[in-house]
C-alpha positions as CSV (number, residue, x, y, z in Angstrom):
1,X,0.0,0.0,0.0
2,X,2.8,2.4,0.8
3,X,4.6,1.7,-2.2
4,X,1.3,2.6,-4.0
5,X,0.8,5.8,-2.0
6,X,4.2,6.6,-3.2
7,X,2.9,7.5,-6.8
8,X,5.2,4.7,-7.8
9,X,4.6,3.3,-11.3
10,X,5.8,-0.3,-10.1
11,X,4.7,-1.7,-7.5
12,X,6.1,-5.3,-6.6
13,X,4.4,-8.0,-5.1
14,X,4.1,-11.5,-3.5
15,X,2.0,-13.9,-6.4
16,X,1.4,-15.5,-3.2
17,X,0.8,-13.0,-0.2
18,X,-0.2,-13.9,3.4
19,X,-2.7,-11.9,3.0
20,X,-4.6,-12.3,-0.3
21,X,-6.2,-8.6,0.2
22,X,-2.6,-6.9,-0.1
23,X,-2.1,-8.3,-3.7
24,X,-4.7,-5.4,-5.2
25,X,-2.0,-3.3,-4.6
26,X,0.6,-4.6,-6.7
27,X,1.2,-3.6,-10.1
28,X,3.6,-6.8,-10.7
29,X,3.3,-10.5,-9.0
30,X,6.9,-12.3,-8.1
31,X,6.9,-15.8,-7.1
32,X,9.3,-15.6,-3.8
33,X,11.3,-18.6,-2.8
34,X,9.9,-20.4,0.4
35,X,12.4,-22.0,1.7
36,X,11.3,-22.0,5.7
37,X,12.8,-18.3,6.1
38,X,11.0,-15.2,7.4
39,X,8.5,-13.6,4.9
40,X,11.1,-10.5,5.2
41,X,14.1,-12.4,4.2
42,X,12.1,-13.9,1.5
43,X,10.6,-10.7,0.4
44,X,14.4,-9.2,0.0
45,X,16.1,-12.0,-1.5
46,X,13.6,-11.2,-5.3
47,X,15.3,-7.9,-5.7
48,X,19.0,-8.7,-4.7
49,X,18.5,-11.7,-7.1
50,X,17.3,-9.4,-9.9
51,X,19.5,-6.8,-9.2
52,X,17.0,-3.7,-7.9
53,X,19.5,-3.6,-4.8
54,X,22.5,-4.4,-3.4
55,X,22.6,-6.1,-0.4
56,X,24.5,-4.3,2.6
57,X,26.3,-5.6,5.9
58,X,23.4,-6.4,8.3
59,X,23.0,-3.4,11.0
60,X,22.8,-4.9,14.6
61,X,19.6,-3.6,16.2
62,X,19.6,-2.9,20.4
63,X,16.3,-3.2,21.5
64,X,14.8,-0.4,24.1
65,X,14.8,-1.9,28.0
66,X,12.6,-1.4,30.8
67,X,14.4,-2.0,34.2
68,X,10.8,-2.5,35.8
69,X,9.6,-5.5,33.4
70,X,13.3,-7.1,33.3
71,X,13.2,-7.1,37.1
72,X,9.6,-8.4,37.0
73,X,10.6,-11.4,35.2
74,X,13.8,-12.4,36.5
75,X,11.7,-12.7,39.9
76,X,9.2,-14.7,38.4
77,X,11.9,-17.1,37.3
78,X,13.8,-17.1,40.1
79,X,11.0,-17.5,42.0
80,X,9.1,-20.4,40.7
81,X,11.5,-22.0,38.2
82,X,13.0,-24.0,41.5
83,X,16.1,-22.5,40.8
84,X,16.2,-24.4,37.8
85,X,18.6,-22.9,34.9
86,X,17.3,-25.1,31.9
87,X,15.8,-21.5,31.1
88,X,12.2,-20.5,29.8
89,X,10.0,-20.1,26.9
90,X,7.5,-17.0,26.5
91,X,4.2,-18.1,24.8
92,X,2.2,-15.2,23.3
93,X,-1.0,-17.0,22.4
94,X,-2.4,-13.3,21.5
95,X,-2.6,-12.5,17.5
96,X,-4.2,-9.5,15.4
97,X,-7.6,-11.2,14.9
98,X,-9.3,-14.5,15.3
99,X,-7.9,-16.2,11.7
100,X,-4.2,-16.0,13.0
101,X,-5.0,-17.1,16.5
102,X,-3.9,-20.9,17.7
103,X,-6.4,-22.3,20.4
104,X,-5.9,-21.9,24.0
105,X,-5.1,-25.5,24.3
106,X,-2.5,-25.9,21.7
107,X,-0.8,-23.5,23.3
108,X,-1.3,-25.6,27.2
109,X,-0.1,-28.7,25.3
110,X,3.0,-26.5,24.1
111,X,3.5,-25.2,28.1
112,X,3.0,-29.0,29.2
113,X,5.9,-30.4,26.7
114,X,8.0,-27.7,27.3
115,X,7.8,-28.6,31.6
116,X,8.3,-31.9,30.7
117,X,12.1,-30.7,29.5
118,X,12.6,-28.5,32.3
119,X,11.9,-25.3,30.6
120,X,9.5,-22.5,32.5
121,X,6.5,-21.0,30.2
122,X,5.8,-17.6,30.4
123,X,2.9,-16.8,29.2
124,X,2.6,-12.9,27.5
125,X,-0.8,-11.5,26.9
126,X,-1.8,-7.8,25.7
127,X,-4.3,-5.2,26.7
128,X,-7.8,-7.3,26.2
129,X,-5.9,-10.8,26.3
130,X,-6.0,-11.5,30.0
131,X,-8.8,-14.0,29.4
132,X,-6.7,-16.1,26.5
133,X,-4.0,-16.2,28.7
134,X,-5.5,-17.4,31.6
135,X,-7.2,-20.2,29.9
136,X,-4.0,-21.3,28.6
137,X,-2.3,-21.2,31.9
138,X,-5.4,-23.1,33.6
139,X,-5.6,-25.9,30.7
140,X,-1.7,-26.3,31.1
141,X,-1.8,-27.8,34.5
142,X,1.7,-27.7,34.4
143,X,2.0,-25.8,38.1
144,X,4.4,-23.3,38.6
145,X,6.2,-23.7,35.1
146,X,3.6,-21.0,33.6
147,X,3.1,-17.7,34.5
148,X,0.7,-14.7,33.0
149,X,3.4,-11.4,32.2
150,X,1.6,-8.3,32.8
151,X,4.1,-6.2,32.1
């Protein structure tokens, strides 16, 4: 869409796309390889191949950091991981509308394997999601391995 607000003449697009409304704003369809990569990295590979850019050194990104939230979790892990340093998993079972979302369960069985190997679930919810997220954590019977993040 951006490219098309641009008043480009050309504007490039998956034959395929994730989402099938995005192709009526492409002026030309590419077939991208999908190979298992990210959608990005398959998205840039067509005009590096074809020669519409160059490719550059990739820039290392630092994320932003919130003391608060990073203290919040390392005393949920500390505090109900038993001490445990096999690590943690965060499960987001939140998505942008019901289509992309993975049921409740799924993601319980998901929390319930990963105990089995040790490994804490966190489980990450957004404004509106507390409900999702506490359905996983109930279904996951998986006692203190799982954990709602209200950060």
């Amino acid at each position: 869409m951006l490219a098309r607000w641009s008043g480009a003449p050309i504007a490039y697009g998956s034959e395929q796309p994730r989402e099938n409304a995005a192709s009526m704003f492409y002026t030309r369809n590419v077939l991208l390889p999908a190979n298992g990569t990210h959608v990005v990295e398959q998205a840039l590979r067509w005009p590096v191949r074809h020669g519409f850019i160059v490719p550059q050194p990739q820039a290392q990104a630092e994320f932003p950091v919130d003391p608060d939230a990073e203290t919040k979790v390392a005393s949920l892990i500390n505090n109900n991981n038993n001490n445990d340093k096999n690590g943690f998993a965060i499960l987001n079972p939140g998505a942008g509308w019901g289509a992309k979302m993975w049921p409740a369960e799924r993601y319980a069985q998901v929390a319930r394997e990963l105990a089995k190997d040790g490994l804490c679930s966190l489980i990450n919810h957004g404004p509106g999601e507390e409900p999702l997220a506490a359905a996983v954590e109930a279904q996951a019977r998986c006692g203190a391995k799982c954990f709602l993040l209200d950060l």
